[in-house]
C-alpha positions in Angstrom: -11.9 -27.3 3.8 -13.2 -29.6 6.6 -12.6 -26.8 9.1 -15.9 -25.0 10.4 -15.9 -21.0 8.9 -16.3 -18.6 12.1 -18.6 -15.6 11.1 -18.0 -12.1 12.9 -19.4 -9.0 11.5 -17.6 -8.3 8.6 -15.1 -11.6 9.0 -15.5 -15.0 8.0 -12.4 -16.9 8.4 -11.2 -20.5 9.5 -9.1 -21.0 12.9 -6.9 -23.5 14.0 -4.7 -23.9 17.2 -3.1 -21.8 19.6 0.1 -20.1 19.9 1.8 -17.7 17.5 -0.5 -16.6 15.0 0.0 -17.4 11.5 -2.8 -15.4 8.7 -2.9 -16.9 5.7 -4.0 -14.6 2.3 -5.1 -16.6 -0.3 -5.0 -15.5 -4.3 -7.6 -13.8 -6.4 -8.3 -17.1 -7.9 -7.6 -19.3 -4.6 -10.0 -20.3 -1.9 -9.4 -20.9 1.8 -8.8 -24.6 0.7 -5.9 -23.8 -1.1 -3.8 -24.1 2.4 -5.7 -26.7 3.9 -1.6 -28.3 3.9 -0.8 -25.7 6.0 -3.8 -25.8 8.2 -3.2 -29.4 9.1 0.5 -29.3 10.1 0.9 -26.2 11.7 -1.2 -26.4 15.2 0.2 -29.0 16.5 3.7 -27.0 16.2 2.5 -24.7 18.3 0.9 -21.8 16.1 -2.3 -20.5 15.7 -3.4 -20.6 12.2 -6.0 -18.0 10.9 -7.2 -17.9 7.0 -9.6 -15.0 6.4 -11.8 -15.0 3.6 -10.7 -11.4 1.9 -13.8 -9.7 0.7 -12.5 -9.6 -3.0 -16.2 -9.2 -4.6 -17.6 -7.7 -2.1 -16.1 -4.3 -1.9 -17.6 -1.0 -3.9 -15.3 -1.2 -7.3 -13.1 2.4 -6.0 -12.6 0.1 -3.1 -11.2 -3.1 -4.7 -7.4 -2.5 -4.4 -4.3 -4.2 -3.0 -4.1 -1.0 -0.2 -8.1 -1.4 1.1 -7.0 -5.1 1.4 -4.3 -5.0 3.3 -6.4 -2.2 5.5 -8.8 -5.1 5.5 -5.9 -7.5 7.2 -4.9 -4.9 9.6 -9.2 -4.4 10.8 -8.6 -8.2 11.2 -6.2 -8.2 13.3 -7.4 -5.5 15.7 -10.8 -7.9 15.3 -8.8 -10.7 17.0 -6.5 -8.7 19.5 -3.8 -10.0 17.8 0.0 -9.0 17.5 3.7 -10.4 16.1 1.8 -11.5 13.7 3.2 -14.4 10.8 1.6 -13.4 7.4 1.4 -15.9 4.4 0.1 -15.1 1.4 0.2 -17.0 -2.0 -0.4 -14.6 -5.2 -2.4 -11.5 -4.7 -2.1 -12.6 -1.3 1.3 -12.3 -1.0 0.9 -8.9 -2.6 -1.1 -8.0 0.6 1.0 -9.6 3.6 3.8 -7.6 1.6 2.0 -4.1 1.5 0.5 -4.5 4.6 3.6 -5.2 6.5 4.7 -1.6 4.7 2.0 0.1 6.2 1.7 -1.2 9.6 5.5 -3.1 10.2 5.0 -3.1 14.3 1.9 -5.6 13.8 4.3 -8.3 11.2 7.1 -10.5 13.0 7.6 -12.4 9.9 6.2 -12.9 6.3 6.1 -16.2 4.4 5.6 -15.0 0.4 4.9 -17.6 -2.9 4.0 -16.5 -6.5 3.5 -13.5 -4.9 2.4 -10.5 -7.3 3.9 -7.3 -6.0 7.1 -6.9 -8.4 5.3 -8.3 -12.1 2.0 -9.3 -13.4 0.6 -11.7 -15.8 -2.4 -12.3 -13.9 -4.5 -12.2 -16.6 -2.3 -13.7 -19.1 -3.1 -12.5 -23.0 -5.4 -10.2 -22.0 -9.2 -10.3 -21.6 -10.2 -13.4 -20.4 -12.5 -15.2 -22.9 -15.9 -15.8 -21.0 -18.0 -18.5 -22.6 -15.0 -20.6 -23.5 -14.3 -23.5 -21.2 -11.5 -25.3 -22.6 -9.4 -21.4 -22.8 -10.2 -21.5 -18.9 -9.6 -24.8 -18.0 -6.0 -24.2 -20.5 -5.6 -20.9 -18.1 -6.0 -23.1 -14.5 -3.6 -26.2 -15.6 -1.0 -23.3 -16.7 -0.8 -22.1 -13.0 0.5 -25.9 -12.2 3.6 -27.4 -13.7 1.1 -30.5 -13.1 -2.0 -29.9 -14.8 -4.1 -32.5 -13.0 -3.7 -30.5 -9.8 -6.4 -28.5 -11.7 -9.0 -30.2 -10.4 -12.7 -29.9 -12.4 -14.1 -28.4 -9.4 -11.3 -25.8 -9.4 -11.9 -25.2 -12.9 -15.3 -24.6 -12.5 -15.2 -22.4 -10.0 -13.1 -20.4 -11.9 -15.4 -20.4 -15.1 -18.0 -19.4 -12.9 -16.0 -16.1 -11.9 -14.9 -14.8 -15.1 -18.3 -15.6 -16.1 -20.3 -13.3 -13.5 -20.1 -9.9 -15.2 -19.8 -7.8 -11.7 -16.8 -10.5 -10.2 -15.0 -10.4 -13.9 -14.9 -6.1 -13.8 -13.7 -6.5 -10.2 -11.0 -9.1 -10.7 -9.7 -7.2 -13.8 -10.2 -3.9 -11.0 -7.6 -5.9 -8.3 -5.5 -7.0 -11.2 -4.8 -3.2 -12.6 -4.5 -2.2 -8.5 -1.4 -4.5 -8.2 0.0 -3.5 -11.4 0.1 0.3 -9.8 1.2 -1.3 -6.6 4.8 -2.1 -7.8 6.4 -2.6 -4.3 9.9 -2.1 -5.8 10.9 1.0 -4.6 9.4 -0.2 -0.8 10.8 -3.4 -0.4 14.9 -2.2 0.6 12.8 -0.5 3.5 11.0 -3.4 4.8 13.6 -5.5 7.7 10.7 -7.5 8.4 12.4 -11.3 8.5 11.1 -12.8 5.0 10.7 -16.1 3.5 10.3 -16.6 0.0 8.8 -20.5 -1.8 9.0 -20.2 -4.9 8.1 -22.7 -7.6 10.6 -23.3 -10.2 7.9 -24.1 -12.9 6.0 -20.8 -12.2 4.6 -19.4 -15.5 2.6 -16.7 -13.6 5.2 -15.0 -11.4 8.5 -16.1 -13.1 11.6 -17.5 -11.2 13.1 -14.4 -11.7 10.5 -12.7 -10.0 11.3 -14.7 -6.8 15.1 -13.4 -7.3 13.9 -9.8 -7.8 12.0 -10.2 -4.1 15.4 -11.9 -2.9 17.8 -9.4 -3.8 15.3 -6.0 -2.8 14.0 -7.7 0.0 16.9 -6.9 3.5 16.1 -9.9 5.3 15.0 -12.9 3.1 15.8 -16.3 2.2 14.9 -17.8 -1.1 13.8 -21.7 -1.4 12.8 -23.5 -4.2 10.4 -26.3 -5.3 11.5 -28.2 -8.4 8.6 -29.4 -10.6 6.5 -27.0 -9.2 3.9 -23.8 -10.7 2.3 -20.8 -8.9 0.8 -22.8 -5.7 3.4 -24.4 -4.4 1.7 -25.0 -1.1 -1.2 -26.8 -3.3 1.4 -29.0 -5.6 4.1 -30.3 -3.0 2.2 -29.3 0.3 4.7 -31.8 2.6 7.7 -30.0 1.1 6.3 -26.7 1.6 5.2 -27.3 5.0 9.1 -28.9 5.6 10.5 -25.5 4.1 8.7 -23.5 6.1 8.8 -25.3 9.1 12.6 -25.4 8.9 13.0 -21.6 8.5 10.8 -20.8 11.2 12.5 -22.8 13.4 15.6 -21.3 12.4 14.2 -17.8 12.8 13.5 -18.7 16.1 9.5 -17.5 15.1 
């Protein structure tokens, strides 16, 4: 991402723009530039748009759950003085903008959520992730496209490189078994917050269904699809993600 990163304290993060403030969560897997669609279109619309880096390896291991993240979000926001907040999270991501909009629903106007975990995992797939094997990883990035060349070799790699530092492979297995006890089920028919839900229709990781699952519990939402499209939808049609979202929030009056 061409954007500079901002360092305060504890927070690095990327910002964009003025106006209503959108924070974007990224995935386990996913780095800041996974949005950098996002970051591009929406200043000039008239929002602020904020991408934290979450502090997913950095945390002590007790620490490394969906709930300390989204406590993380909420220290974030009090960092920046901020308020009617937009969340958008992809993935784990999504899993955090959804539990942190639980715990502190005054602070979230709105929440955008795609392949978001919260409701099913298969994060991890078969299993154990096989370390020293290249091709198994590189097979494991392409699945979370419908296209596979939007796994890039530099994606690929950086992914290789996680599962295959012993202390960031026990904590992403540590996150992965924290959102498996985080089933939001039960929570979600409580949460009015106005949602929006982009959903690939390709998506091997969180399954179509899932996205009907958040559509039905969820009070306030609107479900949108992406044909030809996996886990990332913002990475794999950015321009028809950024329409989609664009549209409802404009229709949402947000």
């Amino acid at each position: 991402m061409k954007e500079e990163l901002i360092t305060e304290g504890k927070f690095k993060y990327v910002e964009v723009g003025e106006g209503t403030p959108i924070i974007i969560l990224h995935g386990l897997m996913g780095g800041l530039s996974n949005f950098e669609g996002v970051v591009e279109h929406f200043p000039s619309k008239g929002y602020k748009v904020l991408v934290p880096e979450l502090p997913i390896y950095d945390k002590p291991l007790l620490k490394t759950t969906v709930k300390s993240f989204a406590k993380f979000v909420e220290d974030f926001i009090k960092h920046k003085d901020l308020d009617n907040v937009i969340l958008l999270g992809n993935s784990l991501g999504g899993h955090i903008g959804l539990l942190h909009t639980k715990l502190y629903p005054k602070k979230v106007k709105a929440l955008i959520i795609t392949g978001s975990s919260g409701l099913y995992e298969s994060a991890m797939g078969d299993g154990y992730p096989r370390r020293g094997d290249y091709e198994f990883i590189k097979k494991k990035a392409q699945d979370v496209f419908y296209d596979p060349e939007v796994a890039t070799k530099e994606i690929v790699d950086e992914v290789f490189a996680t599962i295959n530092d012993r202390i960031k492979l026990v904590k992403t297995l540590a996150i992965a078994k924290s959102a498996i006890r985080h089933n939001m089920a039960k929570d979600l028919p409580k949460m009015k917050t106005p949602t929006c839900i982009i959903w690939g229709k390709n998506d091997n990781v969180t399954p179509p269904d899932v996205a009907d699952d958040f559509h039905k519990l969820l009070p306030d939402s609107d479900l949108f699809w992406i044909d030809k499209c996996g886990h990332a939808a913002m990475m794999e049609h950015p321009d028809e993600f950024n329409r989609i979202l664009e549209s409802w929030l404009t229709s949402r009056k947000l």
